[in-house]
N, CA, C, O and CB atoms as a CASP TS submission, in Angstrom:
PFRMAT TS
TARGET T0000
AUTHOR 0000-0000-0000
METHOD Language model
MODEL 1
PARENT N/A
ATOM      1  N   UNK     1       0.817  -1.186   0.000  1.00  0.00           N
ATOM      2  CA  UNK     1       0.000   0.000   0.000  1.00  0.00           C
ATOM      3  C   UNK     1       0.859   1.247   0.000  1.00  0.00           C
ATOM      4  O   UNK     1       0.428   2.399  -0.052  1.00  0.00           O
ATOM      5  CB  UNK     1      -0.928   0.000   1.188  1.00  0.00           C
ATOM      6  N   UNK     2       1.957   0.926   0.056  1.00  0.00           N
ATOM      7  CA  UNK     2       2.911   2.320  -0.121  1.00  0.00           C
ATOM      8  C   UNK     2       3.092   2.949  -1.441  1.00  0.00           C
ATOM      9  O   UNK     2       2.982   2.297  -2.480  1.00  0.00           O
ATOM     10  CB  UNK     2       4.364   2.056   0.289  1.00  0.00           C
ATOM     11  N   UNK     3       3.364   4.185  -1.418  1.00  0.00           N
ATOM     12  CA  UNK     3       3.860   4.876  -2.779  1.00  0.00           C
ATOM     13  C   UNK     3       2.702   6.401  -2.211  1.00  0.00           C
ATOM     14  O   UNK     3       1.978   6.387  -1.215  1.00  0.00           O
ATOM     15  CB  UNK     3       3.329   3.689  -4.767  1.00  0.00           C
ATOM     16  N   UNK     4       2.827   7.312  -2.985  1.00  0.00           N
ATOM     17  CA  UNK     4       1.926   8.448  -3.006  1.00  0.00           C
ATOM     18  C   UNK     4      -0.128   8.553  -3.008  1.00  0.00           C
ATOM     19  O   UNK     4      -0.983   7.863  -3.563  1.00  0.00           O
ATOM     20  CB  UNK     4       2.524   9.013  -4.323  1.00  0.00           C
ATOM     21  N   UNK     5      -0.182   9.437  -2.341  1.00  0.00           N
ATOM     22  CA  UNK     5      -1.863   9.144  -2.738  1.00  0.00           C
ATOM     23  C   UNK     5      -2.293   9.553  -3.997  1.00  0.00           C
ATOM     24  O   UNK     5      -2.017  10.710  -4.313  1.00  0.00           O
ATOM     25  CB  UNK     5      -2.894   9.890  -1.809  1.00  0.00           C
ATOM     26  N   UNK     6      -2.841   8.936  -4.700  1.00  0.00           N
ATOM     27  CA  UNK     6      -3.352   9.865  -6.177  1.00  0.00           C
ATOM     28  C   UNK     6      -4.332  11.141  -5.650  1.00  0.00           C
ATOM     29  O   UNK     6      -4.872  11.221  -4.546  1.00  0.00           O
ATOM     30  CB  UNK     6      -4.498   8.701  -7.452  1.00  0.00           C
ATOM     31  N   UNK     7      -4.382  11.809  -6.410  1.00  0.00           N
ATOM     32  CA  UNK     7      -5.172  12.993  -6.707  1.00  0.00           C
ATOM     33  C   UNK     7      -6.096  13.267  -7.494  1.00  0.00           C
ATOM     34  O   UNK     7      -5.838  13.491  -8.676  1.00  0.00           O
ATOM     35  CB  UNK     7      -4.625  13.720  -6.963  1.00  0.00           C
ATOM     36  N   UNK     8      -7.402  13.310  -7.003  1.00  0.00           N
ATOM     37  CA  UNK     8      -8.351  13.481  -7.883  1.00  0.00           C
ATOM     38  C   UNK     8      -8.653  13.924  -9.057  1.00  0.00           C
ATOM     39  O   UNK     8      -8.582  15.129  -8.815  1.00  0.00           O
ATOM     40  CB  UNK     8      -8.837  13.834  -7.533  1.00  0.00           C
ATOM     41  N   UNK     9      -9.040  13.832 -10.547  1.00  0.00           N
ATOM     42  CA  UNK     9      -9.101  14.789 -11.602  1.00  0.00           C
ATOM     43  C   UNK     9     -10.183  15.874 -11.336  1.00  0.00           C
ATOM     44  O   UNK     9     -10.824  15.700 -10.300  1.00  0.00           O
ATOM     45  CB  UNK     9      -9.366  14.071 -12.910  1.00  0.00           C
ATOM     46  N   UNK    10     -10.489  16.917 -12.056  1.00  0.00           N
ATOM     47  CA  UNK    10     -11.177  17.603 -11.994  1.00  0.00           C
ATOM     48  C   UNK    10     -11.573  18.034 -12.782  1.00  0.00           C
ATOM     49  O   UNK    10     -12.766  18.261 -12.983  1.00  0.00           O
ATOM     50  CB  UNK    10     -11.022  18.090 -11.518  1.00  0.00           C
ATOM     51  N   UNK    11     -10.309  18.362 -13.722  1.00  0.00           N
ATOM     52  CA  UNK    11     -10.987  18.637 -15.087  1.00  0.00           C
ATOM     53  C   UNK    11      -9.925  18.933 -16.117  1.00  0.00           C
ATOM     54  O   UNK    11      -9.057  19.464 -15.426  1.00  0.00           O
ATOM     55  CB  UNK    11     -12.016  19.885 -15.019  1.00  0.00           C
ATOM     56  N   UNK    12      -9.436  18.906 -17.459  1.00  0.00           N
ATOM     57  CA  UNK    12      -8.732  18.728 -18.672  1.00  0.00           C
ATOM     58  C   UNK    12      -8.548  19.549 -19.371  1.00  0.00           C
ATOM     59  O   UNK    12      -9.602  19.858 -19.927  1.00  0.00           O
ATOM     60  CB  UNK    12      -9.085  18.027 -19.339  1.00  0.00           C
ATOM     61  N   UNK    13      -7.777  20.094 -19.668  1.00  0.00           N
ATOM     62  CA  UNK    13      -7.910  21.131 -20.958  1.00  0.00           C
ATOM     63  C   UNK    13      -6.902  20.550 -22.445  1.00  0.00           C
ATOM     64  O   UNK    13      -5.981  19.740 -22.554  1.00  0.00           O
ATOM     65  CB  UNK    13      -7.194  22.906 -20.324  1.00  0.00           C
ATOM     66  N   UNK    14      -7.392  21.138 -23.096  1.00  0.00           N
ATOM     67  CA  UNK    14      -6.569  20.300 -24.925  1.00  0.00           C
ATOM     68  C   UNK    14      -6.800  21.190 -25.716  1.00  0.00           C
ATOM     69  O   UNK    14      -7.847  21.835 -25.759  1.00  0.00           O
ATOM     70  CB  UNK    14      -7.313  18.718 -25.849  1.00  0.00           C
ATOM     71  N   UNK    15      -5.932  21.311 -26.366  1.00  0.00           N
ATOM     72  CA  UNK    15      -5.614  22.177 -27.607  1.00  0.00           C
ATOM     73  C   UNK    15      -5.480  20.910 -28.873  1.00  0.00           C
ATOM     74  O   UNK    15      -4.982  19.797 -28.706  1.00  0.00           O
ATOM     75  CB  UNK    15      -3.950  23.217 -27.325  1.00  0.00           C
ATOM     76  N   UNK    16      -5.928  21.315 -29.825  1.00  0.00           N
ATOM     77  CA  UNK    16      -6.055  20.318 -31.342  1.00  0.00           C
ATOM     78  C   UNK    16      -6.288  21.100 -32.339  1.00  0.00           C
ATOM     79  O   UNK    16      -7.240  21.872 -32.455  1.00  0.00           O
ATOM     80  CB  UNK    16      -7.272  19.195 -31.472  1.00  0.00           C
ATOM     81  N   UNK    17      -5.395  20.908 -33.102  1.00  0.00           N
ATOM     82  CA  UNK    17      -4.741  21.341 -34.577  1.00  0.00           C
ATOM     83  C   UNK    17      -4.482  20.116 -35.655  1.00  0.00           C
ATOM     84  O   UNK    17      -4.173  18.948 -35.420  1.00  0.00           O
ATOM     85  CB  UNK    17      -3.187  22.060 -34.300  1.00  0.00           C
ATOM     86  N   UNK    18      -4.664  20.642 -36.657  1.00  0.00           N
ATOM     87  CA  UNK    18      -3.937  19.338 -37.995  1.00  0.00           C
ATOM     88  C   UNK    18      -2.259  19.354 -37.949  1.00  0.00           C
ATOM     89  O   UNK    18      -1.577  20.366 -37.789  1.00  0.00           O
ATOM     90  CB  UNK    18      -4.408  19.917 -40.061  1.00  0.00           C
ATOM     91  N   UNK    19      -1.935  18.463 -38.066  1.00  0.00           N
ATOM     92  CA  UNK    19      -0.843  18.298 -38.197  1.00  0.00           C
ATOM     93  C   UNK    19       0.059  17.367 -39.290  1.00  0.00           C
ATOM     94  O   UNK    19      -0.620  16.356 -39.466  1.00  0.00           O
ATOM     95  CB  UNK    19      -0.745  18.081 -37.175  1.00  0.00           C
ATOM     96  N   UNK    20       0.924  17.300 -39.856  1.00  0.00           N
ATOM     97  CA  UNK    20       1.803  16.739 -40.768  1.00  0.00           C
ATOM     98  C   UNK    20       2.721  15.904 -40.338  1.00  0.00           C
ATOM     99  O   UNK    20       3.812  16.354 -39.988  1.00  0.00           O
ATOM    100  CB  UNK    20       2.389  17.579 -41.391  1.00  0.00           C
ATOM    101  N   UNK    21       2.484  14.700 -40.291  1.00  0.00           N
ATOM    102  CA  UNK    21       3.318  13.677 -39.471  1.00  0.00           C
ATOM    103  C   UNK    21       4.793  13.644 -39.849  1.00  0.00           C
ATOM    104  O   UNK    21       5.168  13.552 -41.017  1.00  0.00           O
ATOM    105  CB  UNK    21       2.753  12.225 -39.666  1.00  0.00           C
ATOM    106  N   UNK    22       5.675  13.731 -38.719  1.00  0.00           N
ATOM    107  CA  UNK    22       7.051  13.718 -39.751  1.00  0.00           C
ATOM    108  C   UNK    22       7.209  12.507 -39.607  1.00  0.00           C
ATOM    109  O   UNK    22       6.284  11.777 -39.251  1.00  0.00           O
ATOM    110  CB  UNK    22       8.477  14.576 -39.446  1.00  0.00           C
ATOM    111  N   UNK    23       8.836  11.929 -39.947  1.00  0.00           N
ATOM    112  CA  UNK    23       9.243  10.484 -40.534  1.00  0.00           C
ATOM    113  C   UNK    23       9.103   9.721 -39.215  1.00  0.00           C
ATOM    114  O   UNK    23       8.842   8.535 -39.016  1.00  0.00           O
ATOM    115  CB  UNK    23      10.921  10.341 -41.281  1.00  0.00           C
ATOM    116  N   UNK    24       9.318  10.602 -38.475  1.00  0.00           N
ATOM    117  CA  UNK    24       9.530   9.436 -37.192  1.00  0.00           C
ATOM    118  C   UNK    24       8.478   9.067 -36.139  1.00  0.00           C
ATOM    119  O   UNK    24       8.650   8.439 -35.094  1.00  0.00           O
ATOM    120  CB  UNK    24      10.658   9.889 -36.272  1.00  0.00           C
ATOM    121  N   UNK    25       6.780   9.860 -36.893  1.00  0.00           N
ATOM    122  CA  UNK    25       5.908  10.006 -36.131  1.00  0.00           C
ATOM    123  C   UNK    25       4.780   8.525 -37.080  1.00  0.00           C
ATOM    124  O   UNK    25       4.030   7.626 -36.700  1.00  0.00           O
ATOM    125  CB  UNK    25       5.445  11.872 -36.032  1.00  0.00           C
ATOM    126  N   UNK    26       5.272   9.028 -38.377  1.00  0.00           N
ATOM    127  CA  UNK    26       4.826   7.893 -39.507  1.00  0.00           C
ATOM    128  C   UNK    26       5.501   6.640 -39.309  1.00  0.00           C
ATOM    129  O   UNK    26       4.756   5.678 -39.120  1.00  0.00           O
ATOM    130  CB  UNK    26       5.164   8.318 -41.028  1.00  0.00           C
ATOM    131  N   UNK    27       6.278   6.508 -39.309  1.00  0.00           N
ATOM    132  CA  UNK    27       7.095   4.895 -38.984  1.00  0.00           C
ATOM    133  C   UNK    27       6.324   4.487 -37.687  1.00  0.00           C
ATOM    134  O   UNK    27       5.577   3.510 -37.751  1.00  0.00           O
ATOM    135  CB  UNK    27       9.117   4.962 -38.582  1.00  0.00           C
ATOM    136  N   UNK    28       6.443   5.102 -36.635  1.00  0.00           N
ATOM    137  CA  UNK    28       5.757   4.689 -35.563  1.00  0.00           C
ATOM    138  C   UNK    28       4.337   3.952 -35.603  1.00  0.00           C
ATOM    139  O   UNK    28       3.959   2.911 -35.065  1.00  0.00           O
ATOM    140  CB  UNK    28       5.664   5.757 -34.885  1.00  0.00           C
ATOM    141  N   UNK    29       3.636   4.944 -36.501  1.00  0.00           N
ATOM    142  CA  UNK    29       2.276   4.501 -36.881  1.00  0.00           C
ATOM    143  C   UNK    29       1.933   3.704 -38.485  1.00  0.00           C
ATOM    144  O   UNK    29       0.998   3.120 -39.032  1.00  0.00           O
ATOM    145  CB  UNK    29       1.450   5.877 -36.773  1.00  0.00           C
ATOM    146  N   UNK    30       3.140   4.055 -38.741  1.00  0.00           N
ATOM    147  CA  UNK    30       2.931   2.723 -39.638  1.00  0.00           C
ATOM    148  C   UNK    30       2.363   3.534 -41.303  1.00  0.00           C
ATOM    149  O   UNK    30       2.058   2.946 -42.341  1.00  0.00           O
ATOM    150  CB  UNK    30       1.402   1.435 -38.709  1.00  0.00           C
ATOM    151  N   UNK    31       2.385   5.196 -41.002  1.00  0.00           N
ATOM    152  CA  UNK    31       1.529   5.684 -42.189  1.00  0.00           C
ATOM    153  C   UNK    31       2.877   6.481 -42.994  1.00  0.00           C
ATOM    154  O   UNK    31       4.075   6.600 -42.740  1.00  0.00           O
ATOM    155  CB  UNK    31      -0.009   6.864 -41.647  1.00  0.00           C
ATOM    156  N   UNK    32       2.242   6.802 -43.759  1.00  0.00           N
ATOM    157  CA  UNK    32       2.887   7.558 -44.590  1.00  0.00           C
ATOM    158  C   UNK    32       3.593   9.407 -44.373  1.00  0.00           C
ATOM    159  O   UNK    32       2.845  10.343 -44.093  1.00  0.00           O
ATOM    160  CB  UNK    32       1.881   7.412 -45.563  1.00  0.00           C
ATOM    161  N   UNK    33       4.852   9.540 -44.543  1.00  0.00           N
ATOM    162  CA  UNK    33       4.962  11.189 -44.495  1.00  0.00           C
ATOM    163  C   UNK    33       3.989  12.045 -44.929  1.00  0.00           C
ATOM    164  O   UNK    33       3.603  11.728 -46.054  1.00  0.00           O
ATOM    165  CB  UNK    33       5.990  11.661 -45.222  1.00  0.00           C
ATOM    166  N   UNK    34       3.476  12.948 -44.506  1.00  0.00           N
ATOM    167  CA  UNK    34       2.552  14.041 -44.707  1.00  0.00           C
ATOM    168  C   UNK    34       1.226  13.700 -44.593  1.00  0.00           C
ATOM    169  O   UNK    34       0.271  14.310 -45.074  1.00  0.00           O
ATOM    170  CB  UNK    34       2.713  14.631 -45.910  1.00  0.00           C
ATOM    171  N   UNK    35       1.208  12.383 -43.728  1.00  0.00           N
ATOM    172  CA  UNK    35      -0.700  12.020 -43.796  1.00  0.00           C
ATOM    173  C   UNK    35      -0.631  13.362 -42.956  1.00  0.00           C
ATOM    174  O   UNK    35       0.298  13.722 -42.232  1.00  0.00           O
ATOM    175  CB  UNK    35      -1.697  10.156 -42.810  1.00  0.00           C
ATOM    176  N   UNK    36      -2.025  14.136 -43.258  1.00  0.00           N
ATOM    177  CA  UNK    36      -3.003  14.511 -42.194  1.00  0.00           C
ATOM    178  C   UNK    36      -2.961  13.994 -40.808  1.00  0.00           C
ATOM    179  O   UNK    36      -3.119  12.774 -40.748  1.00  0.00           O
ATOM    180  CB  UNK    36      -4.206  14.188 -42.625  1.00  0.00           C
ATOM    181  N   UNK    37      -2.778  14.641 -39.603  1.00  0.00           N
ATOM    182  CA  UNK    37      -3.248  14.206 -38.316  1.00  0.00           C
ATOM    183  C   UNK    37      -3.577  15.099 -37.627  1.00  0.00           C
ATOM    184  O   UNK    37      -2.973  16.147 -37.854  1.00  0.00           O
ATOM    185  CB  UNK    37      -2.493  13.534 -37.631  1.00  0.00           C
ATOM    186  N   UNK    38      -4.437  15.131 -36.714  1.00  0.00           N
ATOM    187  CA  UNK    38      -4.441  15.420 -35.034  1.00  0.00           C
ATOM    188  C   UNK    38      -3.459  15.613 -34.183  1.00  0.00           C
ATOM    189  O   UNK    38      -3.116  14.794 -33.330  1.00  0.00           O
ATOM    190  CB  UNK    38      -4.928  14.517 -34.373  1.00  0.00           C
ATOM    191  N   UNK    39      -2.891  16.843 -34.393  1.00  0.00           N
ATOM    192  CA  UNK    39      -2.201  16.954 -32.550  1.00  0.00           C
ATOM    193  C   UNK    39      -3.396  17.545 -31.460  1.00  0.00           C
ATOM    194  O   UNK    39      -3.973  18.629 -31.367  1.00  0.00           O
ATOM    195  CB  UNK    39      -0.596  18.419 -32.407  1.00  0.00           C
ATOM    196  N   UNK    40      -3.453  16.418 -30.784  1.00  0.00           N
ATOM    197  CA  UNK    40      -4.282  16.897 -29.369  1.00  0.00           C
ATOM    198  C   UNK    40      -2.953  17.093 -28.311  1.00  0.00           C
ATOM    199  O   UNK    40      -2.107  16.225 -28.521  1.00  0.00           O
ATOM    200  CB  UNK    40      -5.604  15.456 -28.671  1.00  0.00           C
ATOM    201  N   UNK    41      -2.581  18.058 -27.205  1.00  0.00           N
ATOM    202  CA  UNK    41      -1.816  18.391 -26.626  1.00  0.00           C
ATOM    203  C   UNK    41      -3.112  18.767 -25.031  1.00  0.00           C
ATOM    204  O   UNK    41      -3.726  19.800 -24.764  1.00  0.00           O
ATOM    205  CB  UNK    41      -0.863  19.525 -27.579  1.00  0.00           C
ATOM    206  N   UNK    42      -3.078  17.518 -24.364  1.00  0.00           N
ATOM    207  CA  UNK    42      -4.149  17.997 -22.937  1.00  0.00           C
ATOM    208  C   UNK    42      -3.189  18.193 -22.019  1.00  0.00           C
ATOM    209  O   UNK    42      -2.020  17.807 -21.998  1.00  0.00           O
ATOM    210  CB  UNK    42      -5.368  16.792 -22.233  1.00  0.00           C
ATOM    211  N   UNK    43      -4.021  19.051 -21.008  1.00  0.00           N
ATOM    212  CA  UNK    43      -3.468  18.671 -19.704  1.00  0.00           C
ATOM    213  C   UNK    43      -4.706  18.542 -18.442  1.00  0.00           C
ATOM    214  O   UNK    43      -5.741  19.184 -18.258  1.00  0.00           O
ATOM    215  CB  UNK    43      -2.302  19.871 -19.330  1.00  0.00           C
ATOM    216  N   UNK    44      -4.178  17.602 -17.823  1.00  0.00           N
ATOM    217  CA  UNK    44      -5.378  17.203 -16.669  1.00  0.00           C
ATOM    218  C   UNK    44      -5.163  17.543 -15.093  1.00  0.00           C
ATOM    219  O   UNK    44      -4.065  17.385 -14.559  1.00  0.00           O
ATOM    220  CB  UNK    44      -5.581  15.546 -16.678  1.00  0.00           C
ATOM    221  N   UNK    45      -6.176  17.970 -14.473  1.00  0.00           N
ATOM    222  CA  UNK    45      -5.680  18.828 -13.122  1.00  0.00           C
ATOM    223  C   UNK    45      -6.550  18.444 -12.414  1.00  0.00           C
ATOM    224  O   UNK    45      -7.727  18.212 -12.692  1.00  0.00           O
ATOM    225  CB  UNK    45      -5.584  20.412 -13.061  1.00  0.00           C
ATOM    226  N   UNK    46      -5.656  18.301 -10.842  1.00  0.00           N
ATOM    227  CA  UNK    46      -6.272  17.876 -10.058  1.00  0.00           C
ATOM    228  C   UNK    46      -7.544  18.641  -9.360  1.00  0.00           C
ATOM    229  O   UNK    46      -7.698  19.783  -9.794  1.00  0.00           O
ATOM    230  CB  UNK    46      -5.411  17.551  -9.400  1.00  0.00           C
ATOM    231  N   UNK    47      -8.266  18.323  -8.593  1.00  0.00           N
ATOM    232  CA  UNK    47      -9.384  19.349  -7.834  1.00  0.00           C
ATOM    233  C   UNK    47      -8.344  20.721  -7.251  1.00  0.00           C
ATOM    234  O   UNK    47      -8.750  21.878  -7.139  1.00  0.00           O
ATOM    235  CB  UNK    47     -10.323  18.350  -6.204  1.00  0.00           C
ATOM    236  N   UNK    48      -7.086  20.296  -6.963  1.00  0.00           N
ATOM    237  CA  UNK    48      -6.993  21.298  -6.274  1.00  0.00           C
ATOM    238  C   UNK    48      -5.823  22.103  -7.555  1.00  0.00           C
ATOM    239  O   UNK    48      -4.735  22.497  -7.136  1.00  0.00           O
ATOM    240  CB  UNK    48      -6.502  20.892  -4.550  1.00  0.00           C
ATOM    241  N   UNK    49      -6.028  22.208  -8.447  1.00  0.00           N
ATOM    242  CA  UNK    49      -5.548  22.904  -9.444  1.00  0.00           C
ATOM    243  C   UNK    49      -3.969  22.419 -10.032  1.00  0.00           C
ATOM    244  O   UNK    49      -3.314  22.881 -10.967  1.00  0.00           O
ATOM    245  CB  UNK    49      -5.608  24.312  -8.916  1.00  0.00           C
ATOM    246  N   UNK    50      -3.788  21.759  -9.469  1.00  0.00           N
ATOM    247  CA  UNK    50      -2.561  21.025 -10.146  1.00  0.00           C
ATOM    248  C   UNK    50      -2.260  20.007 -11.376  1.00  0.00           C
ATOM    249  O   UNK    50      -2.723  18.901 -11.657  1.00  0.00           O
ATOM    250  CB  UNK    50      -2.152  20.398  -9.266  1.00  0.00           C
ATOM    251  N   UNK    51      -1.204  20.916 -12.045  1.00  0.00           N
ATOM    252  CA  UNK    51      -1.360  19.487 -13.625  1.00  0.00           C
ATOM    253  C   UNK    51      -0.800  18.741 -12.813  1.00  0.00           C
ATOM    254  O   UNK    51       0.088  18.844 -11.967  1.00  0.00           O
ATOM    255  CB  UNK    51      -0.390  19.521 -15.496  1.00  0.00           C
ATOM    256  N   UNK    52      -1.786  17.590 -13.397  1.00  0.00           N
ATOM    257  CA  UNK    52      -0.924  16.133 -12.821  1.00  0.00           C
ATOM    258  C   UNK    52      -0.873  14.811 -13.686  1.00  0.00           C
ATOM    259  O   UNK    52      -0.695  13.643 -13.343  1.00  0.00           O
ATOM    260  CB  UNK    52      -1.640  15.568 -11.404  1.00  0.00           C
ATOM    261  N   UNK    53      -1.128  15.483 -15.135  1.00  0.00           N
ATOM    262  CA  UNK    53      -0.613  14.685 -16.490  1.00  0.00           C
ATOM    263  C   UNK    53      -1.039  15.244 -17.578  1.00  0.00           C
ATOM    264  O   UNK    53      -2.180  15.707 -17.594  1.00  0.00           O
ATOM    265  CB  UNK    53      -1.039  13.266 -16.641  1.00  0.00           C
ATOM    266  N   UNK    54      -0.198  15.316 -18.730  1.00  0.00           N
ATOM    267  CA  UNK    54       0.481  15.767 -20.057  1.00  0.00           C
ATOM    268  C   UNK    54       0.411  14.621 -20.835  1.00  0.00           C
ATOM    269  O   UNK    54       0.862  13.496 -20.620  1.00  0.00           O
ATOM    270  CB  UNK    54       1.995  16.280 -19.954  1.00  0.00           C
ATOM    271  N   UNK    55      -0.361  15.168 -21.981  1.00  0.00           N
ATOM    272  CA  UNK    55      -0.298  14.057 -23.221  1.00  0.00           C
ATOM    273  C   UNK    55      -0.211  14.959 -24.528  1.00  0.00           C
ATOM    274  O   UNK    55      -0.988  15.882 -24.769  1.00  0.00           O
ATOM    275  CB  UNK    55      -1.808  12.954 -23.308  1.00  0.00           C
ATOM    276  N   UNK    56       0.583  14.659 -25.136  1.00  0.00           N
ATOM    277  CA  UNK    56       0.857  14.765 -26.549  1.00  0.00           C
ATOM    278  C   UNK    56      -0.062  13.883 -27.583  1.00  0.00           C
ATOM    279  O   UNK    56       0.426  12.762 -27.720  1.00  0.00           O
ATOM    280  CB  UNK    56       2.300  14.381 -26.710  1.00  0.00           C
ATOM    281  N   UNK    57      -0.774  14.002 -28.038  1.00  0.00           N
ATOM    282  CA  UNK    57      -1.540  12.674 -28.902  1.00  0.00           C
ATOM    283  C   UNK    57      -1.780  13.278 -30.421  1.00  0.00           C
ATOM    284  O   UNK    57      -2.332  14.285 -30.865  1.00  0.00           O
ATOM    285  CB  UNK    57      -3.324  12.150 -28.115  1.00  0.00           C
ATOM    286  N   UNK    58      -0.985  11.990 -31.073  1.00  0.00           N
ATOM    287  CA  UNK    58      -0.638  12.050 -32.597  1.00  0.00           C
ATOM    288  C   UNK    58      -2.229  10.916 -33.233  1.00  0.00           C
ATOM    289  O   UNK    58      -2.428   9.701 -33.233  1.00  0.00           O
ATOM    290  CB  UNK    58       1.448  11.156 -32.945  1.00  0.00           C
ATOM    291  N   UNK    59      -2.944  11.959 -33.632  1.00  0.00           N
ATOM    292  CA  UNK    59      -4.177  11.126 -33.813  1.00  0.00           C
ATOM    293  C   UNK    59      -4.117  10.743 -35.844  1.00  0.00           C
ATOM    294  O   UNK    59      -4.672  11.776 -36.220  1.00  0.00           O
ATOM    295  CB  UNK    59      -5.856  12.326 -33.121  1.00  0.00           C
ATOM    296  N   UNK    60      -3.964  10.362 -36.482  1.00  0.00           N
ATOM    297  CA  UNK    60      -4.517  10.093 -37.710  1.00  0.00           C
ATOM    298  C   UNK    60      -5.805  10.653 -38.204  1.00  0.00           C
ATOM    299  O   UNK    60      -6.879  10.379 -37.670  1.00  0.00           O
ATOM    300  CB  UNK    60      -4.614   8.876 -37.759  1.00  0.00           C
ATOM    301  N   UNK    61      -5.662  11.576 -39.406  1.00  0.00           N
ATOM    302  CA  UNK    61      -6.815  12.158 -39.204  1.00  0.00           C
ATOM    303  C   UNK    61      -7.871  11.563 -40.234  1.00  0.00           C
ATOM    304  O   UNK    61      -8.776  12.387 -40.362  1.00  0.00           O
ATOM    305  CB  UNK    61      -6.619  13.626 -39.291  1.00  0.00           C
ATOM    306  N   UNK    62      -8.072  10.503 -40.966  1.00  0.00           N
ATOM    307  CA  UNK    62      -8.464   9.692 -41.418  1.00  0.00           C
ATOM    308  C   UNK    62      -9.230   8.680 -40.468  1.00  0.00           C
ATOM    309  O   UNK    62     -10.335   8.210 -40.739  1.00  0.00           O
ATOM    310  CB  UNK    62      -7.556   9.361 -42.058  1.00  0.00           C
ATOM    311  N   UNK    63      -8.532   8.413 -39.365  1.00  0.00           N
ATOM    312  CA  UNK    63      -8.951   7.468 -38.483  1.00  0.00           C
ATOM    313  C   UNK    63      -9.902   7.603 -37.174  1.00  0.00           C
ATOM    314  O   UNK    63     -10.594   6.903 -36.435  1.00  0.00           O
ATOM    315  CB  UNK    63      -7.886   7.027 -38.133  1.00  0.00           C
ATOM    316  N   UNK    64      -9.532   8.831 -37.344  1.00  0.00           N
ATOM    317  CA  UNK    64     -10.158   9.848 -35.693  1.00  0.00           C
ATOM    318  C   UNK    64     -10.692  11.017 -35.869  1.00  0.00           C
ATOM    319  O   UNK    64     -10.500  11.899 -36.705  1.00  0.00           O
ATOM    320  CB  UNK    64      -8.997  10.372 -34.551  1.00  0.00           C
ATOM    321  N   UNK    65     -11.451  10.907 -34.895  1.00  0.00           N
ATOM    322  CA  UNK    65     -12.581  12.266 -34.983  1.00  0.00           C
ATOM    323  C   UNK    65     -12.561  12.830 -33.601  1.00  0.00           C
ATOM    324  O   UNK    65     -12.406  12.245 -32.529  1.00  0.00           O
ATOM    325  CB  UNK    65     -14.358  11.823 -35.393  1.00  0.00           C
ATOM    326  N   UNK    66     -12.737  14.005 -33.840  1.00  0.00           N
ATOM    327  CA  UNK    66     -12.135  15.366 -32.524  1.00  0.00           C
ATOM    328  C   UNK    66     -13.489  15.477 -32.051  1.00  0.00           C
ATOM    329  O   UNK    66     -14.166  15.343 -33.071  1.00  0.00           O
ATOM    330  CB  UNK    66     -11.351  17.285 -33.144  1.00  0.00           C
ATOM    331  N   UNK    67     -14.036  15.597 -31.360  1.00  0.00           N
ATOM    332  CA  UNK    67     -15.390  16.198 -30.437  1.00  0.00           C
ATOM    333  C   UNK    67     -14.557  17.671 -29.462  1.00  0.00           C
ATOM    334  O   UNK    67     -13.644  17.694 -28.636  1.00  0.00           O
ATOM    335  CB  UNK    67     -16.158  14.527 -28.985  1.00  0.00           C
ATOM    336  N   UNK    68     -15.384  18.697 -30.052  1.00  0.00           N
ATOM    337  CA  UNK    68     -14.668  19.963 -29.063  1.00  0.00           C
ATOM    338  C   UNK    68     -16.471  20.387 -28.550  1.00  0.00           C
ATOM    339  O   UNK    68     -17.548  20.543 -29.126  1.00  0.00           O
ATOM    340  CB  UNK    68     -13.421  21.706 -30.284  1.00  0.00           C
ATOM    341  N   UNK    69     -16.002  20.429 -27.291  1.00  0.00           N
ATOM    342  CA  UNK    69     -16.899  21.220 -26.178  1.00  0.00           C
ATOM    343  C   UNK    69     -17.304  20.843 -25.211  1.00  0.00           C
ATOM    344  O   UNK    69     -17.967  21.587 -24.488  1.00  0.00           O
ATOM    345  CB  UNK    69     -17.879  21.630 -26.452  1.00  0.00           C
TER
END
Protein backbone atom coordinates (compact mmCIF):
# COMPACT_ATOMS: atom_id res chain seq x y z
CA UNK A 1 0.00 0.00 0.00
CA UNK A 2 2.91 2.32 -0.12
CA UNK A 3 3.86 4.88 -2.78
CA UNK A 4 1.93 8.45 -3.01
CA UNK A 5 -1.86 9.14 -2.74
CA UNK A 6 -3.35 9.86 -6.18
CA UNK A 7 -5.17 12.99 -6.71
CA UNK A 8 -8.35 13.48 -7.88
CA UNK A 9 -9.10 14.79 -11.60
CA UNK A 10 -11.18 17.60 -11.99
CA UNK A 11 -10.99 18.64 -15.09
CA UNK A 12 -8.73 18.73 -18.67
CA UNK A 13 -7.91 21.13 -20.96
CA UNK A 14 -6.57 20.30 -24.92
CA UNK A 15 -5.61 22.18 -27.61
CA UNK A 16 -6.06 20.32 -31.34
CA UNK A 17 -4.74 21.34 -34.58
CA UNK A 18 -3.94 19.34 -38.00
CA UNK A 19 -0.84 18.30 -38.20
CA UNK A 20 1.80 16.74 -40.77
CA UNK A 21 3.32 13.68 -39.47
CA UNK A 22 7.05 13.72 -39.75
CA UNK A 23 9.24 10.48 -40.53
CA UNK A 24 9.53 9.44 -37.19
CA UNK A 25 5.91 10.01 -36.13
CA UNK A 26 4.83 7.89 -39.51
CA UNK A 27 7.09 4.89 -38.98
CA UNK A 28 5.76 4.69 -35.56
CA UNK A 29 2.28 4.50 -36.88
CA UNK A 30 2.93 2.72 -39.64
CA UNK A 31 1.53 5.68 -42.19
CA UNK A 32 2.89 7.56 -44.59
CA UNK A 33 4.96 11.19 -44.49
CA UNK A 34 2.55 14.04 -44.71
CA UNK A 35 -0.70 12.02 -43.80
CA UNK A 36 -3.00 14.51 -42.19
CA UNK A 37 -3.25 14.21 -38.32
CA UNK A 38 -4.44 15.42 -35.03
CA UNK A 39 -2.20 16.95 -32.55
CA UNK A 40 -4.28 16.90 -29.37
CA UNK A 41 -1.82 18.39 -26.63
CA UNK A 42 -4.15 18.00 -22.94
CA UNK A 43 -3.47 18.67 -19.70
CA UNK A 44 -5.38 17.20 -16.67
CA UNK A 45 -5.68 18.83 -13.12
CA UNK A 46 -6.27 17.88 -10.06
CA UNK A 47 -9.38 19.35 -7.83
CA UNK A 48 -6.99 21.30 -6.27
CA UNK A 49 -5.55 22.90 -9.44
CA UNK A 50 -2.56 21.03 -10.15
CA UNK A 51 -1.36 19.49 -13.62
CA UNK A 52 -0.92 16.13 -12.82
CA UNK A 53 -0.61 14.68 -16.49
CA UNK A 54 0.48 15.77 -20.06
CA UNK A 55 -0.30 14.06 -23.22
CA UNK A 56 0.86 14.77 -26.55
CA UNK A 57 -1.54 12.67 -28.90
CA UNK A 58 -0.64 12.05 -32.60
CA UNK A 59 -4.18 11.13 -33.81
CA UNK A 60 -4.52 10.09 -37.71
CA UNK A 61 -6.81 12.16 -39.20
CA UNK A 62 -8.46 9.69 -41.42
CA UNK A 63 -8.95 7.47 -38.48
CA UNK A 64 -10.16 9.85 -35.69
CA UNK A 65 -12.58 12.27 -34.98
CA UNK A 66 -12.14 15.37 -32.52
CA UNK A 67 -15.39 16.20 -30.44
CA UNK A 68 -14.67 19.96 -29.06
CA UNK A 69 -16.90 21.22 -26.18
Amino acid sequence: MGGPAREHLARAAADAGLHALSTAEGAQLGLALGIPAWLVQRTRYSTAGRPVETADLVLPADRWRVRLG
